[in-house]
Structures are given as C-alpha cells and as structure tokens.
C-alpha positions in Angstrom: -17.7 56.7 -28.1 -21.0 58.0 -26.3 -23.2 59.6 -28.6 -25.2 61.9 -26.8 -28.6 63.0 -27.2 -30.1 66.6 -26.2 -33.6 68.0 -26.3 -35.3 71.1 -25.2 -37.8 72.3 -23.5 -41.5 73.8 -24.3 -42.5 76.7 -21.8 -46.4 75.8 -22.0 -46.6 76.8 -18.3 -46.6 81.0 -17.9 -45.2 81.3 -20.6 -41.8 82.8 -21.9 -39.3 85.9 -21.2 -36.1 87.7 -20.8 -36.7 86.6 -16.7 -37.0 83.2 -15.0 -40.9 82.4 -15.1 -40.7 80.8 -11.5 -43.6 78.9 -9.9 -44.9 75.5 -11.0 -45.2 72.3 -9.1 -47.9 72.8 -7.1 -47.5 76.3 -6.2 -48.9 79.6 -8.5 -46.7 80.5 -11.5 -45.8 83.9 -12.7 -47.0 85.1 -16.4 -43.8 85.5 -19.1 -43.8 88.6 -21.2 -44.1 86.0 -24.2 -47.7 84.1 -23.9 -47.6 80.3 -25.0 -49.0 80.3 -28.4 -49.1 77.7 -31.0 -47.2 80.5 -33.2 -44.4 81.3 -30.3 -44.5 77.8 -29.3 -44.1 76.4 -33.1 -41.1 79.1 -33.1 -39.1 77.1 -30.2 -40.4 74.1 -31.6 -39.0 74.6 -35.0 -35.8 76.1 -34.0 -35.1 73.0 -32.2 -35.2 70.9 -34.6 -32.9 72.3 -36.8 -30.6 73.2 -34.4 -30.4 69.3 -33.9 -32.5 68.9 -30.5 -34.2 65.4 -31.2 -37.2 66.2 -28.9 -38.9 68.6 -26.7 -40.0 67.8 -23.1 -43.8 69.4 -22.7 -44.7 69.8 -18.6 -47.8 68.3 -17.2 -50.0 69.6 -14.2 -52.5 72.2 -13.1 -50.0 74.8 -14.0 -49.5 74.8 -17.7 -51.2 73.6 -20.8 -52.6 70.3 -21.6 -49.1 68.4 -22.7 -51.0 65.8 -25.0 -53.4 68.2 -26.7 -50.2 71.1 -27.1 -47.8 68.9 -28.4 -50.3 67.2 -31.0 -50.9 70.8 -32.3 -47.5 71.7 -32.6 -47.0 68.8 -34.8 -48.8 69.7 -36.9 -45.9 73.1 -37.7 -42.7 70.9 -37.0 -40.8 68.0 -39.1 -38.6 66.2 -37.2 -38.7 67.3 -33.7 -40.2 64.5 -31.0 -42.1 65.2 -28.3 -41.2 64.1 -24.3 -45.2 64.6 -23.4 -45.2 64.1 -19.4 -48.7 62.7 -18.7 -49.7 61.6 -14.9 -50.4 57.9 -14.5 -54.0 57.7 -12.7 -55.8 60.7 -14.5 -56.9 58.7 -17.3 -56.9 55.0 -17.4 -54.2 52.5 -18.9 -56.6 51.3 -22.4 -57.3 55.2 -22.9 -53.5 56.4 -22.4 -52.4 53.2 -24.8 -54.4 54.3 -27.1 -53.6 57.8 -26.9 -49.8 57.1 -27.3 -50.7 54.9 -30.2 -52.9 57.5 -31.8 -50.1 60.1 -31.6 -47.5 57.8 -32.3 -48.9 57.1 -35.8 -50.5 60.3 -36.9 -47.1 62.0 -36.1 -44.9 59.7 -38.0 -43.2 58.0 -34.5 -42.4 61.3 -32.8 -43.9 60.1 -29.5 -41.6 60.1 -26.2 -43.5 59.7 -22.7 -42.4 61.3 -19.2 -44.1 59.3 -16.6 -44.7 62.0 -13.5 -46.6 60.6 -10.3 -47.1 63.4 -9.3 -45.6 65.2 -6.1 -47.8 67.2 -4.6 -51.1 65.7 -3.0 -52.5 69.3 -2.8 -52.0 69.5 -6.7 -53.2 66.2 -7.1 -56.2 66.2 -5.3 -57.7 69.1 -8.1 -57.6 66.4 -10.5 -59.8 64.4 -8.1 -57.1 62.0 -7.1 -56.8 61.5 -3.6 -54.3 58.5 -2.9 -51.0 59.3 -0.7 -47.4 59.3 -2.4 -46.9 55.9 -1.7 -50.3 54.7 -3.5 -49.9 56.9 -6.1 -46.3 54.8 -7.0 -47.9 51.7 -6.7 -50.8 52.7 -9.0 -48.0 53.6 -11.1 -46.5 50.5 -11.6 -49.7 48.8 -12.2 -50.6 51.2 -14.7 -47.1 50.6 -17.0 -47.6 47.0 -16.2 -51.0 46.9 -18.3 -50.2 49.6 -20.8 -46.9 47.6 -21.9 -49.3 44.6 -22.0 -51.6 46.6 -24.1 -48.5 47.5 -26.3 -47.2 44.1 -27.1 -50.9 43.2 -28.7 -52.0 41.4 -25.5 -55.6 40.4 -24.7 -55.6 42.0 -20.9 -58.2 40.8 -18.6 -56.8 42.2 -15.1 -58.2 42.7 -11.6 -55.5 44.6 -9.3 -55.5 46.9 -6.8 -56.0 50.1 -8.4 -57.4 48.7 -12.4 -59.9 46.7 -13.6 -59.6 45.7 -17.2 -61.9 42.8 -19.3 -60.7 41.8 -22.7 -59.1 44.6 -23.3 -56.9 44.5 -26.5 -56.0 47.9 -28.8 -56.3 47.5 -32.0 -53.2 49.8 -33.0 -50.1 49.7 -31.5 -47.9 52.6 -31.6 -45.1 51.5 -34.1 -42.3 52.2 -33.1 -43.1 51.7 -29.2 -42.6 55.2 -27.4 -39.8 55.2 -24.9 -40.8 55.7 -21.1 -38.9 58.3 -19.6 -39.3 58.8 -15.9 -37.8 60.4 -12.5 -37.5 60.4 -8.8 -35.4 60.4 -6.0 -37.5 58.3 -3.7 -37.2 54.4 -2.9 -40.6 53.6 -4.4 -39.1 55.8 -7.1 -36.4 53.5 -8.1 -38.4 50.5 -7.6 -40.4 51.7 -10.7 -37.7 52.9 -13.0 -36.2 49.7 -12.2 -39.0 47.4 -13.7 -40.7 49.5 -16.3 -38.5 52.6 -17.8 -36.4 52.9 -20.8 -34.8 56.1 -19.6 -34.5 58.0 -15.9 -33.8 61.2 -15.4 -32.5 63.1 -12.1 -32.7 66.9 -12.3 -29.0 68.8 -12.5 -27.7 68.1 -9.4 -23.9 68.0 -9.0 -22.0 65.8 -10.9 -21.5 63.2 -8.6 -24.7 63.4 -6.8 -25.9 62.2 -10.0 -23.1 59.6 -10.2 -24.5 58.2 -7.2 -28.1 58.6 -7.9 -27.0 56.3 -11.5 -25.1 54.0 -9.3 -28.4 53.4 -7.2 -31.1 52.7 -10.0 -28.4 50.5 -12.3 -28.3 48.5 -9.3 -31.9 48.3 -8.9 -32.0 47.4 -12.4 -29.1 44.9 -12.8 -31.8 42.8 -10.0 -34.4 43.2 -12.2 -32.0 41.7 -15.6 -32.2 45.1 -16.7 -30.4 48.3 -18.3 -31.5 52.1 -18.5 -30.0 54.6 -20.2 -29.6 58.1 -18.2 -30.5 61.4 -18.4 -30.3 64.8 -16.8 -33.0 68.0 -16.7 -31.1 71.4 -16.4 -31.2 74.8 -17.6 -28.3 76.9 -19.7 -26.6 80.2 -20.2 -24.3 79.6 -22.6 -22.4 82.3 -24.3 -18.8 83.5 -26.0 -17.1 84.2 -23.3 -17.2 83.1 -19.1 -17.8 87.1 -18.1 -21.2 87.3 -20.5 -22.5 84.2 -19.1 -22.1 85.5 -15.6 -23.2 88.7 -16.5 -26.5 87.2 -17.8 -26.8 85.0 -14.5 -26.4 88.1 -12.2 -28.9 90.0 -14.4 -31.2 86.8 -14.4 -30.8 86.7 -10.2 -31.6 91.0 -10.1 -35.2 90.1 -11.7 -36.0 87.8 -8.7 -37.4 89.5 -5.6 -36.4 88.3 -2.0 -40.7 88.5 -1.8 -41.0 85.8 -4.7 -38.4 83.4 -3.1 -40.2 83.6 0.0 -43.6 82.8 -1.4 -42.5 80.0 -3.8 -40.6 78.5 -1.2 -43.2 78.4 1.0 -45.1 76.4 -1.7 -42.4 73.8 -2.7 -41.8 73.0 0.7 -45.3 71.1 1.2 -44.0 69.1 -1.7 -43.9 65.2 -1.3 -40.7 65.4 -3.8 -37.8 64.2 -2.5 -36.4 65.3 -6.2 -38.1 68.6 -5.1 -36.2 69.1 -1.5 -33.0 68.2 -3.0 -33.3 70.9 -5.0 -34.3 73.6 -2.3 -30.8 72.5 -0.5 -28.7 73.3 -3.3 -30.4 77.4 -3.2 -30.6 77.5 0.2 -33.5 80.1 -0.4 -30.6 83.0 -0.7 -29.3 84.9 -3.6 -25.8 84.0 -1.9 -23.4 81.4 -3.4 -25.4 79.5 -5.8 -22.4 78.4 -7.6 -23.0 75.1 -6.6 -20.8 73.2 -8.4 -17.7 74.4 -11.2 -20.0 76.2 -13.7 -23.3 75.2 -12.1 -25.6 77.3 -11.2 -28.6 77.2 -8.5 -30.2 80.1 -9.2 -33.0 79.1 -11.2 -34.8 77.1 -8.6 -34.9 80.3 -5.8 -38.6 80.8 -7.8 -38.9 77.6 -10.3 -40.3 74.3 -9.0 -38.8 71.3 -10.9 -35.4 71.7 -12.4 -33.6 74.6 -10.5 -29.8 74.3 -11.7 -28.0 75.9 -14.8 -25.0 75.7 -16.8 -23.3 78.8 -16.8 -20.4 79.5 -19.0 -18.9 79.8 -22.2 -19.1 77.1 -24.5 -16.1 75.3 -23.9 -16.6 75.5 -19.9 -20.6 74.0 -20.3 -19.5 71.2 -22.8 -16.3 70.9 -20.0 -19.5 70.4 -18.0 -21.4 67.8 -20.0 -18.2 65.5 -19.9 -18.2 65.4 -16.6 -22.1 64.5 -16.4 -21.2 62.1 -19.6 -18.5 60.2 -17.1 -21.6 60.1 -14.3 -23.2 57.8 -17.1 -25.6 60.4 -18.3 -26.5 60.2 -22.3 -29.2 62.3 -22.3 -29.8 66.2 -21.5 -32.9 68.0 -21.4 -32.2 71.8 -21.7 -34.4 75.1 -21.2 -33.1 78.7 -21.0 -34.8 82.1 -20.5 -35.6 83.6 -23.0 -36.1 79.6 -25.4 -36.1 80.4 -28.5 -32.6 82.4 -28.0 -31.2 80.5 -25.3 -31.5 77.4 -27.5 -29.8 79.3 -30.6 -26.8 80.2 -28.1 -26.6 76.2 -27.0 -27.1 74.6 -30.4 -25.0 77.0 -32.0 -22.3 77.2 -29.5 -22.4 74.2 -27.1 -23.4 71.3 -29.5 -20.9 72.1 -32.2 -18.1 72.0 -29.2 -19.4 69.0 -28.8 -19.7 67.6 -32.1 -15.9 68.3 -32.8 -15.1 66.3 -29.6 -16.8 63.2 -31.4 -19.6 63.3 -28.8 -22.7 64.4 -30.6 -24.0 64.6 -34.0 -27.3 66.2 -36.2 -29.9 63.7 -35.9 -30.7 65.3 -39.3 -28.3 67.3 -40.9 -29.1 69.1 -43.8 -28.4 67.8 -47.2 -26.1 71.1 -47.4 -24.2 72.6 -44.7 -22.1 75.8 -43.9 -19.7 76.0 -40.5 -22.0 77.0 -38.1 -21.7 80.4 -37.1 -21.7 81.3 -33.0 -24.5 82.5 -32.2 -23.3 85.9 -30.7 -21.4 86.4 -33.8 -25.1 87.8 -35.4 -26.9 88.7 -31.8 -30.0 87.4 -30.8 -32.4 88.8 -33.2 -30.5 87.8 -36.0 -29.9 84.9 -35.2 -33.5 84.0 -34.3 -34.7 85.4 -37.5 
C-alpha cells in the first residue's frame, strides 16, 4: 500500500496570520500580523517535525526571504525536518548551485530537497537581471540540471552550450545522499523538463482529475524518456472536528479579503507567463461566489494568493476522504500550508494524518521512542495545543 508523504510549508514571504497573506508571484504581498522570524519560523519548523511532516517547502523570488540562506538558519533549531528550498535555475550558475546543495546537504546531515522554479513572470525576473523569454528561460533550465547532475555524479565537466560555459569543472564534495529535484508546470516545455531531469513533479491542487490527467501527461512524457516520477500536489488546509467549523473558518477566512485586494492581485497575476498560474485564476473566477470547486475543495485562497490558490476544507475524515481521491490520481506527495501555520499544521497533523495512519496510508517518519494516542487538536484549542 501507498505510503504517503506530507510536508509543510514556511511563510518566509509577508509573513504569517489569522488571514490569508495574499500577493506573491510577481505582484506586491500583503504584511501578516506574525513577521518571519528565525524564532516564529523555528516555531513552524519545529512543530513540523514532530508532528511527522518530513520537510518544509521554503518559496523563492523577489517577494520573500532568501530560501537558501533561511532555511540554512533554521537548521540550525530543527532535528529532523528537510527542507524543499525552491531556488531559480539562471540566477547563479550550475558549479556554484552544485556546490551550494552539497554544502547544505552535508552540514545539515542530508536534509536537502530542491524545488526547481523557472520562473513565471518576466517582469519579476528581469529585477534579478535576467532578461530571457519563458521559452529560453526552460531551455536554460534543462541545461542547467544537465551539468549540475554531471557535477553530482563526480564528473570532470568541460561544456560549451547555449546558455553555460563550464572548463574542468569538477566539485570536490558531493552531496551524499543526492537531493531529490522537485519541480512543476503546466506548460509543454514544462513537461519536457520534468520528463528528463526530475525526481518528483508537482501540480498545484487542482481538482482531482485535472490532476489525474496532468499525471497521465508527464508519465507519458517520462515512460519516452525510460523514465518514472513520483507525484505530488501543493494545497492549502482547514481541517477541523466537525464539517460546520471548517466552513465556518473558510467563510471567516473569505470576510478578511476585500473585493479591492482581488481586483489588484488579479490584475497582477494576470501578466503572469504561468500556465500553472492561469489555471488557477479559472478555478476563482475573481468572485467570492462558488469557490467550492470540487467536493471539499476550496478556491478561495487564490482570490489574493499567487501560487497555490486551493484548500481542503473539512473535517478530518472528509480531507483524508480527499487525499484518497488525490492518492487514486497517483499523487504520493502533499505539500500543505494553512493560515495561521503553526496551528493550522497542529489541526492537520493531529487530526488528518492520524486518520490517515489508521487507514494504513501514512506513518511517523520518526516516531518517538514513547508514544501516547494522539489527542485532536481541538480537544485542547489552539493555544494549548501550540504550546
């Protein structure tokens, strides 16, 4: 049987709060009530862990924090916990990123993960001095996970391509154990690149079989190149004892977002190059009206948040209802978020993942050595429990 995997999610953008901190991607974000501090950060980061996440997806772009230089701090007040860093292929060169990944890799005791993000939005790019189209930026892309796997596997590289020139080039420590490549888009250059270089791709939470179909497409790209990928999916939760508190959170959630923020961020995601992006501004529909997209699915999020704009809404049996119908898509993999994180991932791991765990479909990555039944998370409220 499937065992599945779920990480979190580390709000280094505009921080954290009791609301949706909407913008991102290109366009201005709005500033969370909670600032992103190593201290709140290492909070969510430690809680995580021993609620059984296995890693923590960090964002990249002009937006939010540095992901390689936050995550290598936080580190430092965490265990177990790995770290998804998303880095941009093309702001630093293939030998320097290697190196980077091997650096982190080994000082952290092989807690590296890597989400490779092209980058969507040429207006976003172009602050970071890189001027290529959406097309190039793909193809620079694949040349740059060509020569950084080359530099992995102990290769001397000598290399003269379109976008990287490279003499002799050989690292002298490889990251042991290799990171995993994690990547997504919806595009056909996209899939190409998934295809030939990625361990793992990931589609934000789009209905269940919208994602079957978008895992049908790359397997098939991937079966041509004598390869297999393993699957994942990027979504938000609201997980909680009982259907009506769920919703209730969800409508109070949708009552903090003014029809003046969804018009602005809209504004801004639509120059987005993301098909990803787009797909996601169709489920919303840029109204507060039926965002129940799906059973249990929720499109609110994404009215004023670029990226992933979907949540599972519910109570715990309904969202792990949910999972098995993303786990029959042939997803393995879920990376979760929730306003406020550091509760939102106490109600999920305490509610949703031991649902789970008694239907033989997930298990602690690190249980303790002693255990009591876990105790649902509204059963001692949020402070409590977060304690």
């Amino acid at each position: 049987m499937t065992q599945l995997k779920f990480h979190w999610f580390l709000p280094t953008n505009g921080g954290d709060g009791r609301h949706v901190v909407g913008g991102g991607h290109g366009v201005d974000s709005f500033t969370g009530d909670r600032p992103n501090t190593v201290a709140y950060l290492g909070q969510i980061a430690r809680s995580a862990e021993q609620l059984g996440f296995e890693a923590a997806l960090t964002p990249t772009g002009a937006w939010c924090q540095d992901a390689w230089v936050s995550t290598a701090m936080l580190s430092a007040v965490s265990e177990r916990l790995k770290f998804l860093v998303a880095f941009r292929p093309g702001l630093t060169s293939p030998f320097l990123a290697a190196q980077m990944a091997g650096t982190f890799q080994n000082l952290s005791g092989g807690r590296l993960l890597l989400n490779v993000v092209t980058g969507g939005e040429s207006h976003e790019q172009r602050m970071y001095g890189d001027h290529l189209d959406k097309d190039g930026r793909y193809e620079r892309c694949e040349e740059f996970l060509h020569l950084v796997r080359a530099l992995w596997s102990g290769e001397t590289v000598s290399h003269q391509g379109e976008h990287y020139r490279l003499d002799d080039a050989t690292l002298s420590q490889i990251p042991d154990p290799l990171p995993e490549l994690y990547f997504g888009g919806s595009s056909p250059a996209a899939g190409r690149v998934a295809a030939k270089h990625v361990d793992v791709y990931l589609t934000w939470g789009e209905p269940p079989q919208a994602v079957r179909d978008k895992i049908d497409w790359i397997s098939k790209l991937a079966a041509d190149e004598g390869r297999e990928l393993r699957f994942g999916v990027r979504l938000h939760s609201i997980a909680r004892d009982t259907s009506e508190a769920a919703w209730a959170e969800a409508d109070r959630l949708l009552a903090g977002i003014d029809e003046e923020q969804i018009a602005r961020v809209r504004a801004g995601l639509q120059r987005s190059e993301s098909v990803g992006q787009a797909r996601m501004l169709e489920l919303n529909a840029g109204t507060k009206d039926s965002l129940e997209v799906h059973p249990n699915l929720w499109a609110g999020v994404g009215l004023v948040r670029g990226g992933a704009g979907t949540a599972m809404v519910g109570n715990f049996t309904e969202i792990a209802d949910l999972v098995e119908q993303y786990v029959e898509a042939g997803v393995s993999e879920f990376v979760m978020s929730g306003y406020p994180h550091l509760e939102e991932s106490y109600w999920f791991g305490e509610g949703v993942l031991p649902e789970l765990a008694r239907r033989g479909l997930w298990s602690h990555p690190a249980p303790p050595a002693t255990s009591t039944a876990a105790v649902p998370f509204g059963a001692g409220g949020p402070g409590k429990a977060a304690s």
